[in-house]
DSSP file (Angstrom, degrees, kcal/mol; ACC not computed):
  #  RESIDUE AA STRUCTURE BP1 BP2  ACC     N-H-->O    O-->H-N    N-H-->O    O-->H-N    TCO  KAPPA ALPHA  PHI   PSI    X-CA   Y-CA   Z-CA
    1    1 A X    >>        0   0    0      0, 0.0     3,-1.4     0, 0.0     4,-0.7   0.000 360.0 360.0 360.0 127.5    0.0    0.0    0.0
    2    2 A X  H >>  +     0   0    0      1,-0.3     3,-1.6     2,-0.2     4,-1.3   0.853 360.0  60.9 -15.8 -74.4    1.2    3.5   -0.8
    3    3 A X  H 3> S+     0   0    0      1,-0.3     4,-1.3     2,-0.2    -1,-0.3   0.586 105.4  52.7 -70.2 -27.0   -0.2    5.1    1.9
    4    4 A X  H <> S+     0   0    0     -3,-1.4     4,-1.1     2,-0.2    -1,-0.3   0.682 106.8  46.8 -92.0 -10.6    2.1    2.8    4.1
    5    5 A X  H <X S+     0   0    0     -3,-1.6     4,-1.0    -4,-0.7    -2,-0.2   0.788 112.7  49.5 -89.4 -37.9    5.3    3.4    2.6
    6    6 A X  H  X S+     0   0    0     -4,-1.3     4,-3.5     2,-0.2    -2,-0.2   0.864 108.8  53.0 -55.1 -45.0    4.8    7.1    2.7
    7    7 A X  H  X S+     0   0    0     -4,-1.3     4,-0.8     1,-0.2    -2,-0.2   0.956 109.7  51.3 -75.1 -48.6    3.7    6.8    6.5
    8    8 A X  H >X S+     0   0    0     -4,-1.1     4,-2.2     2,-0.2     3,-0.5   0.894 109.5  48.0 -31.2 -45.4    7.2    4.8    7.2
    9    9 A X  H 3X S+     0   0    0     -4,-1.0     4,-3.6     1,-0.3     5,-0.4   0.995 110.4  55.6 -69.7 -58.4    9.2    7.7    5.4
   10   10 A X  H 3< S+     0   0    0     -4,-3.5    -1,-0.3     2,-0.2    -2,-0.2   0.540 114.0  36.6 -43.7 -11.1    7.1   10.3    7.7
   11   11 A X  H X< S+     0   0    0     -4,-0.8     3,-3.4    -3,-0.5    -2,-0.2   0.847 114.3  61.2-103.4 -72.6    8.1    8.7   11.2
   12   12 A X  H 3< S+     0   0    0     -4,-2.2     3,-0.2     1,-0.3    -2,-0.2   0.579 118.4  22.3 -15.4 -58.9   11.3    8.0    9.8
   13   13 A X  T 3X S+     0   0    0     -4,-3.6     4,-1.5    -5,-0.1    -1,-0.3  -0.120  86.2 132.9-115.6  26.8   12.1   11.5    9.3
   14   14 A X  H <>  +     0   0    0     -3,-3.4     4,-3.3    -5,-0.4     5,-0.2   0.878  67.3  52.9  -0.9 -81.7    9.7   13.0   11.8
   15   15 A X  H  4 S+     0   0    0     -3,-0.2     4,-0.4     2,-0.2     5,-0.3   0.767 108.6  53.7 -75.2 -23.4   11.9   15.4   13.6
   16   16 A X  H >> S+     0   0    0      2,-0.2     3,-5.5     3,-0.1     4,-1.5   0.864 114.3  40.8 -55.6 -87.3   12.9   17.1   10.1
   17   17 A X  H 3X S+     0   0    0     -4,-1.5     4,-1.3     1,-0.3    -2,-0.2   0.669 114.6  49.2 -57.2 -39.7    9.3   17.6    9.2
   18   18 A X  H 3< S+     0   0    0     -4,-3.3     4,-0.5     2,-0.2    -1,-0.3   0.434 114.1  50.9 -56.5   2.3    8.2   18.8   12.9
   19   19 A X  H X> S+     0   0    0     -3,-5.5     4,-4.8    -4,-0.4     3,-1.0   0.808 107.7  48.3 -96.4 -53.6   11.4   21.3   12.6
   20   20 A X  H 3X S+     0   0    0     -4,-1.5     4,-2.5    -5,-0.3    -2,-0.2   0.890 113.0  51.7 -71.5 -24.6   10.2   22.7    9.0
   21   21 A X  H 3X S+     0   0    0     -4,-1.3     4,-0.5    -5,-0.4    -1,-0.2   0.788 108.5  51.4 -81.7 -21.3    6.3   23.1   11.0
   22   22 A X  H X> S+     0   0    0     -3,-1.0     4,-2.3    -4,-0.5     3,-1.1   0.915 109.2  54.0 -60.6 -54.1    8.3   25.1   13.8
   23   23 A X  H 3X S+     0   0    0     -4,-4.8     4,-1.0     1,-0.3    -2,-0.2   0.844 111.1  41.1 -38.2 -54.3    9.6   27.0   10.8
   24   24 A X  H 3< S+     0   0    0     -4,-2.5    -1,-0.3     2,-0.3    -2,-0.2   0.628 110.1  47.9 -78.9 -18.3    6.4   27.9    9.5
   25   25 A X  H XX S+     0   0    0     -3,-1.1     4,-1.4    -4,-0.5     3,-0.6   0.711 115.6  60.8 -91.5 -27.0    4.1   28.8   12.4
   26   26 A X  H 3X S+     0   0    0     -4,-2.3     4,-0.7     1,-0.2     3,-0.3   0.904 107.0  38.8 -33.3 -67.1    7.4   30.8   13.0
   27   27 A X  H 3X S+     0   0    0     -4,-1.0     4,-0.5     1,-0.2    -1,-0.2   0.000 112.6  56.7 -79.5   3.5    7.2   32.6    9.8
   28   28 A X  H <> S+     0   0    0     -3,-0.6     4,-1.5    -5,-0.2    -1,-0.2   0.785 103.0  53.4 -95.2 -52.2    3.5   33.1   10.1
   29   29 A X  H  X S+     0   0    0     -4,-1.4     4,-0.9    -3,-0.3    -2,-0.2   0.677 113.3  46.4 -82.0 -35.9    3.9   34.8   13.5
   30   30 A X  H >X S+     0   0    0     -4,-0.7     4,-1.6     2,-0.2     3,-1.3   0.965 110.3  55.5 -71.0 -69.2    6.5   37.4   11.7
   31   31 A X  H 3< S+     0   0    0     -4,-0.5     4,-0.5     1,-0.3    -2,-0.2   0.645 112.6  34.9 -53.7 -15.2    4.4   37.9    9.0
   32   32 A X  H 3X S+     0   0    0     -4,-1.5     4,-0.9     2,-0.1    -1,-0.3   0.753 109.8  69.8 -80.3 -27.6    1.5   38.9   10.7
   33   33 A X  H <X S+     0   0    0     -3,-1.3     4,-1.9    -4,-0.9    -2,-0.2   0.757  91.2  60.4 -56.4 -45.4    3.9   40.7   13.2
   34   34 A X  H  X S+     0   0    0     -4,-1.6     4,-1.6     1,-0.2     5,-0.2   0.920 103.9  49.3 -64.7 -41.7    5.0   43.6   10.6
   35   35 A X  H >> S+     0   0    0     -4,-0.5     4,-1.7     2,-0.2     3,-0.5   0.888 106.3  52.2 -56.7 -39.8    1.6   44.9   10.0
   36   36 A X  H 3X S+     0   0    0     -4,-0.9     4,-2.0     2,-0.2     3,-0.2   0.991 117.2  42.8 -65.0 -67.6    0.6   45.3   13.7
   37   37 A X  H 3X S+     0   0    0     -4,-1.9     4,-0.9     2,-0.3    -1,-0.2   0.442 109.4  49.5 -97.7  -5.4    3.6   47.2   14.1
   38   38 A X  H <X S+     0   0    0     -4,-1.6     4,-3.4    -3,-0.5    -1,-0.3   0.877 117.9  45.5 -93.0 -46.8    3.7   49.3   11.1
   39   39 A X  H  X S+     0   0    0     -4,-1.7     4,-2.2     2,-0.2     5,-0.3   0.930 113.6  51.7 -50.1 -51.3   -0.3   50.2   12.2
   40   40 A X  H  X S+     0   0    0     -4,-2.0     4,-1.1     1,-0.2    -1,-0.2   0.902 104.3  55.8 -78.3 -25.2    1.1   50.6   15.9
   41   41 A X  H  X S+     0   0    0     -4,-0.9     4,-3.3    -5,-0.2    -2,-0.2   0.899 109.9  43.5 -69.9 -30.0    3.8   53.1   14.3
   42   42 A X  H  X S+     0   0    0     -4,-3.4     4,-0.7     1,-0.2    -2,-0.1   0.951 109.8  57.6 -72.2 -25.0    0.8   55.7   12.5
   43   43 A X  H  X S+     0   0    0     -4,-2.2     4,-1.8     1,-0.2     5,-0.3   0.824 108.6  46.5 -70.1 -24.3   -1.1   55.5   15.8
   44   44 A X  H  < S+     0   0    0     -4,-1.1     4,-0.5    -5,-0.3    -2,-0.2   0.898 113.4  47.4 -95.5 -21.2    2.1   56.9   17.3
   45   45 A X  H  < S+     0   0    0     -4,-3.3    -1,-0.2    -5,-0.2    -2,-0.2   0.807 111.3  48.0 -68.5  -5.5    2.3   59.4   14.8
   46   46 A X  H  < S+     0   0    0     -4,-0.7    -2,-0.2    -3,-0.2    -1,-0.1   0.834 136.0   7.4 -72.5 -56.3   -1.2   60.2   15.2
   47   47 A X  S  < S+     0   0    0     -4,-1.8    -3,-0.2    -5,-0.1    -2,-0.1   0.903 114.5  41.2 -85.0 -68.6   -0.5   60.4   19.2
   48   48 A X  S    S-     0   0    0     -4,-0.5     2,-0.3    -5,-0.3     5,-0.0   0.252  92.6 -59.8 -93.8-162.1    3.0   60.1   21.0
   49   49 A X    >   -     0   0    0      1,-0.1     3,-2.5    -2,-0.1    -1,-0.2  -0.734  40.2-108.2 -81.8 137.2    6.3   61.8   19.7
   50   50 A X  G >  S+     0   0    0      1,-0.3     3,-1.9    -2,-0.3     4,-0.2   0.748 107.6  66.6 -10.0 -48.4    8.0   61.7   17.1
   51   51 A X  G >> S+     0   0    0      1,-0.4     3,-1.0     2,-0.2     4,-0.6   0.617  90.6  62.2 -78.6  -8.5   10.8   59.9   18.4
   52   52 A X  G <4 S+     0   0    0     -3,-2.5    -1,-0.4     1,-0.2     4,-0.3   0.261  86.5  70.5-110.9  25.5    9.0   57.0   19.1
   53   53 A X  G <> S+     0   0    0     -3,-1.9     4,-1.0    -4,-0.2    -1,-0.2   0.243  95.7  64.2-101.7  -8.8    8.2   56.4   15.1
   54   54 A X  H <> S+     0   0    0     -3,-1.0     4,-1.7    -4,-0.2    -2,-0.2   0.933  97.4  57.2 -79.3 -49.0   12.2   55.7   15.4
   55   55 A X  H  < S+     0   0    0     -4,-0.6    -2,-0.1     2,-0.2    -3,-0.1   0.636 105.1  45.2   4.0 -78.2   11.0   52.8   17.6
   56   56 A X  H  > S+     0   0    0     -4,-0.3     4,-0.9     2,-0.2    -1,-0.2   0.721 104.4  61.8 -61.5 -46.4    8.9   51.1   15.3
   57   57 A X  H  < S+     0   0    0     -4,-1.0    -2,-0.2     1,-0.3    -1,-0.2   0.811 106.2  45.7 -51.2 -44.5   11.1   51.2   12.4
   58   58 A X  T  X S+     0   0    0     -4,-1.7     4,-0.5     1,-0.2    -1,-0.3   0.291 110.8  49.9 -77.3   5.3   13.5   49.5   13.9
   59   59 A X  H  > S+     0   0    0      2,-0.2     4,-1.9    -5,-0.2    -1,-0.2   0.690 108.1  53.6-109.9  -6.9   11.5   47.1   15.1
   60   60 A X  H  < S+     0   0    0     -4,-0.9    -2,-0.2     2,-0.2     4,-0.1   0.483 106.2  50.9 -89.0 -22.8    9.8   46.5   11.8
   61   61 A X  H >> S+     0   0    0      2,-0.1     3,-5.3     3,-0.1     4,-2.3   0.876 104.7  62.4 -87.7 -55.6   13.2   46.0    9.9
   62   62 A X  H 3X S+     0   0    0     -4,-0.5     4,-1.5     1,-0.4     3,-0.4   0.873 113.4  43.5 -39.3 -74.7   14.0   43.1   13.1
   63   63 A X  H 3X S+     0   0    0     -4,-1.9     4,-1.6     1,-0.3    -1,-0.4   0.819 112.8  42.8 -63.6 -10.3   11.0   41.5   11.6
   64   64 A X  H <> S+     0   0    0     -3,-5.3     4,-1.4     2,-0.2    -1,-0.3   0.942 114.4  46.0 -89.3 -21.3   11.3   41.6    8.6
   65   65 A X  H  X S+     0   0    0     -4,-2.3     4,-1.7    -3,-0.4    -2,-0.2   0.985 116.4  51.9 -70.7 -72.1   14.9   40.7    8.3
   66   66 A X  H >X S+     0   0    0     -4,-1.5     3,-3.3    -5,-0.2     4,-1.5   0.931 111.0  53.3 -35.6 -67.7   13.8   37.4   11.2
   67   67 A X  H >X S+     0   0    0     -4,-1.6     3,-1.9    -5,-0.4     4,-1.8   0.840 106.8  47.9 -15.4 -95.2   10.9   36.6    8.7
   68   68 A X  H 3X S+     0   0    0     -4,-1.4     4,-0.7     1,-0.3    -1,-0.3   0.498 112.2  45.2 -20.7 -28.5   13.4   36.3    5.9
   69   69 A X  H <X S+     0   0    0     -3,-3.3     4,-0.9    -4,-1.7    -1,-0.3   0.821 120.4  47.1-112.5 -24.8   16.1   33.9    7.9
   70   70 A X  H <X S+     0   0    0     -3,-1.9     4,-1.2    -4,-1.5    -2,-0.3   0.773 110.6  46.9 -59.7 -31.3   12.7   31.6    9.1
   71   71 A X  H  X S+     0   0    0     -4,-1.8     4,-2.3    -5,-0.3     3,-0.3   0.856 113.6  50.2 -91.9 -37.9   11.1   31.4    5.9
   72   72 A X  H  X S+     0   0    0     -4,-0.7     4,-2.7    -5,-0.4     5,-0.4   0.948 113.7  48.0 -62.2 -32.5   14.8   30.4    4.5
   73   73 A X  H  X S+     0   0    0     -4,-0.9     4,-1.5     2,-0.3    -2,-0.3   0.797 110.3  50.0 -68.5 -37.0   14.8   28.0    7.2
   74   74 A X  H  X>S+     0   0    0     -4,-1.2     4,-2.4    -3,-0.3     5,-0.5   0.826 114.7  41.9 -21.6 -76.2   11.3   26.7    6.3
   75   75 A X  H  X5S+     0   0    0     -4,-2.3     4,-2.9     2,-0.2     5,-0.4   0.988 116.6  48.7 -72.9 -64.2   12.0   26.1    2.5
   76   76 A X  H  X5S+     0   0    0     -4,-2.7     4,-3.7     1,-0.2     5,-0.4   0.935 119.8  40.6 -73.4 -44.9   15.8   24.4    3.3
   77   77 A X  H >X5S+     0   0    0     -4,-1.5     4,-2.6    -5,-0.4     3,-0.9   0.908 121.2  40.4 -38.1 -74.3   14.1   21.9    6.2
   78   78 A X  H 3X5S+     0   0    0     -4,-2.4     4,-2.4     1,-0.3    -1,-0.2   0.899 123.0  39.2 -73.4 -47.2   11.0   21.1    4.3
   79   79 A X  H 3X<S+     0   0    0     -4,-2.9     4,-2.0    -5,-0.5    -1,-0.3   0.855 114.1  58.9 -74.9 -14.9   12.9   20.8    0.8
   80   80 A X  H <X S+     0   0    0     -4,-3.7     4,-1.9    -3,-0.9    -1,-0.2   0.931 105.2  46.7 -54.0 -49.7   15.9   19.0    2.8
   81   81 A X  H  X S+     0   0    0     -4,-2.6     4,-1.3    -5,-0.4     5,-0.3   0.991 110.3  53.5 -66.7 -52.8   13.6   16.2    4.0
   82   82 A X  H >X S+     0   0    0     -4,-2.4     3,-4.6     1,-0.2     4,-1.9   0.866 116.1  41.1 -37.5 -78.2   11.8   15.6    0.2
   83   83 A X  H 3< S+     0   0    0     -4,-2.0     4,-0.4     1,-0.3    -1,-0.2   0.768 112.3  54.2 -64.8 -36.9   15.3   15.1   -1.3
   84   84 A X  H 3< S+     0   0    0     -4,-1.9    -1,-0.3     1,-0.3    -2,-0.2   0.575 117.6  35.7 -51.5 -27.1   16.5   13.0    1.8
   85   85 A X  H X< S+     0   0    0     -3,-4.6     3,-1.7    -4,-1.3    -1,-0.3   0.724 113.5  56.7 -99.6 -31.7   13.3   10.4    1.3
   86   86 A X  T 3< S+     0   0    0     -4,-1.9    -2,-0.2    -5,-0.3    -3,-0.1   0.614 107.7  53.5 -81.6  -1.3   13.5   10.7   -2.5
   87   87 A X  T 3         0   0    0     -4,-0.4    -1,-0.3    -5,-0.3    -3,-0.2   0.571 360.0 360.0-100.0  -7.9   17.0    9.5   -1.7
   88   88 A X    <         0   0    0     -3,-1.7    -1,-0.2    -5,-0.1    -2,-0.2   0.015 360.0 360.0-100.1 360.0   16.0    6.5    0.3
């Protein structure tokens, strides 16, 4: 059966594929993260001081730049495991 040789590979290589699922609720949590914080930087230009639009920026490149090293991290796990069963 198909379905049982496939189910083999998946225990097999388990901790790969639960790493690449860290990856991704990882890279979920960033992407959603830059919008909230560019919306929490216009409410402080609306509100607070300037200076605290400084604040934001930088905390808005830190995600995007973290995104960007999860999402690599994401694609090399997930496509790591494929070549690694297709190799078996």
């Amino acid at each position: 059966m198909p379905s049982r040789v496939l189910f083999g590979y998946l225990l097999r290589y388990r901790w790969r594929y639960l790493l690449g699922f860290g990856f991704l609720a990882l890279s979920n949590f960033f992407a959603l993260a830059v919008p909230l914080t560019v919306k929490l930087a216009i409410e402080a230009l609306q509100g607070e001081a300037p200076e605290a639009l400084r604040r934001y920026i930088v905390l808005i490149v830190v995600l995007a730049v973290c995104h960007g090293v999860v999402r690599l991290g994401s694609r090399f796990t997930w496509l790591g495991a494929g070549q690694v069963v297709e190799y078996d």
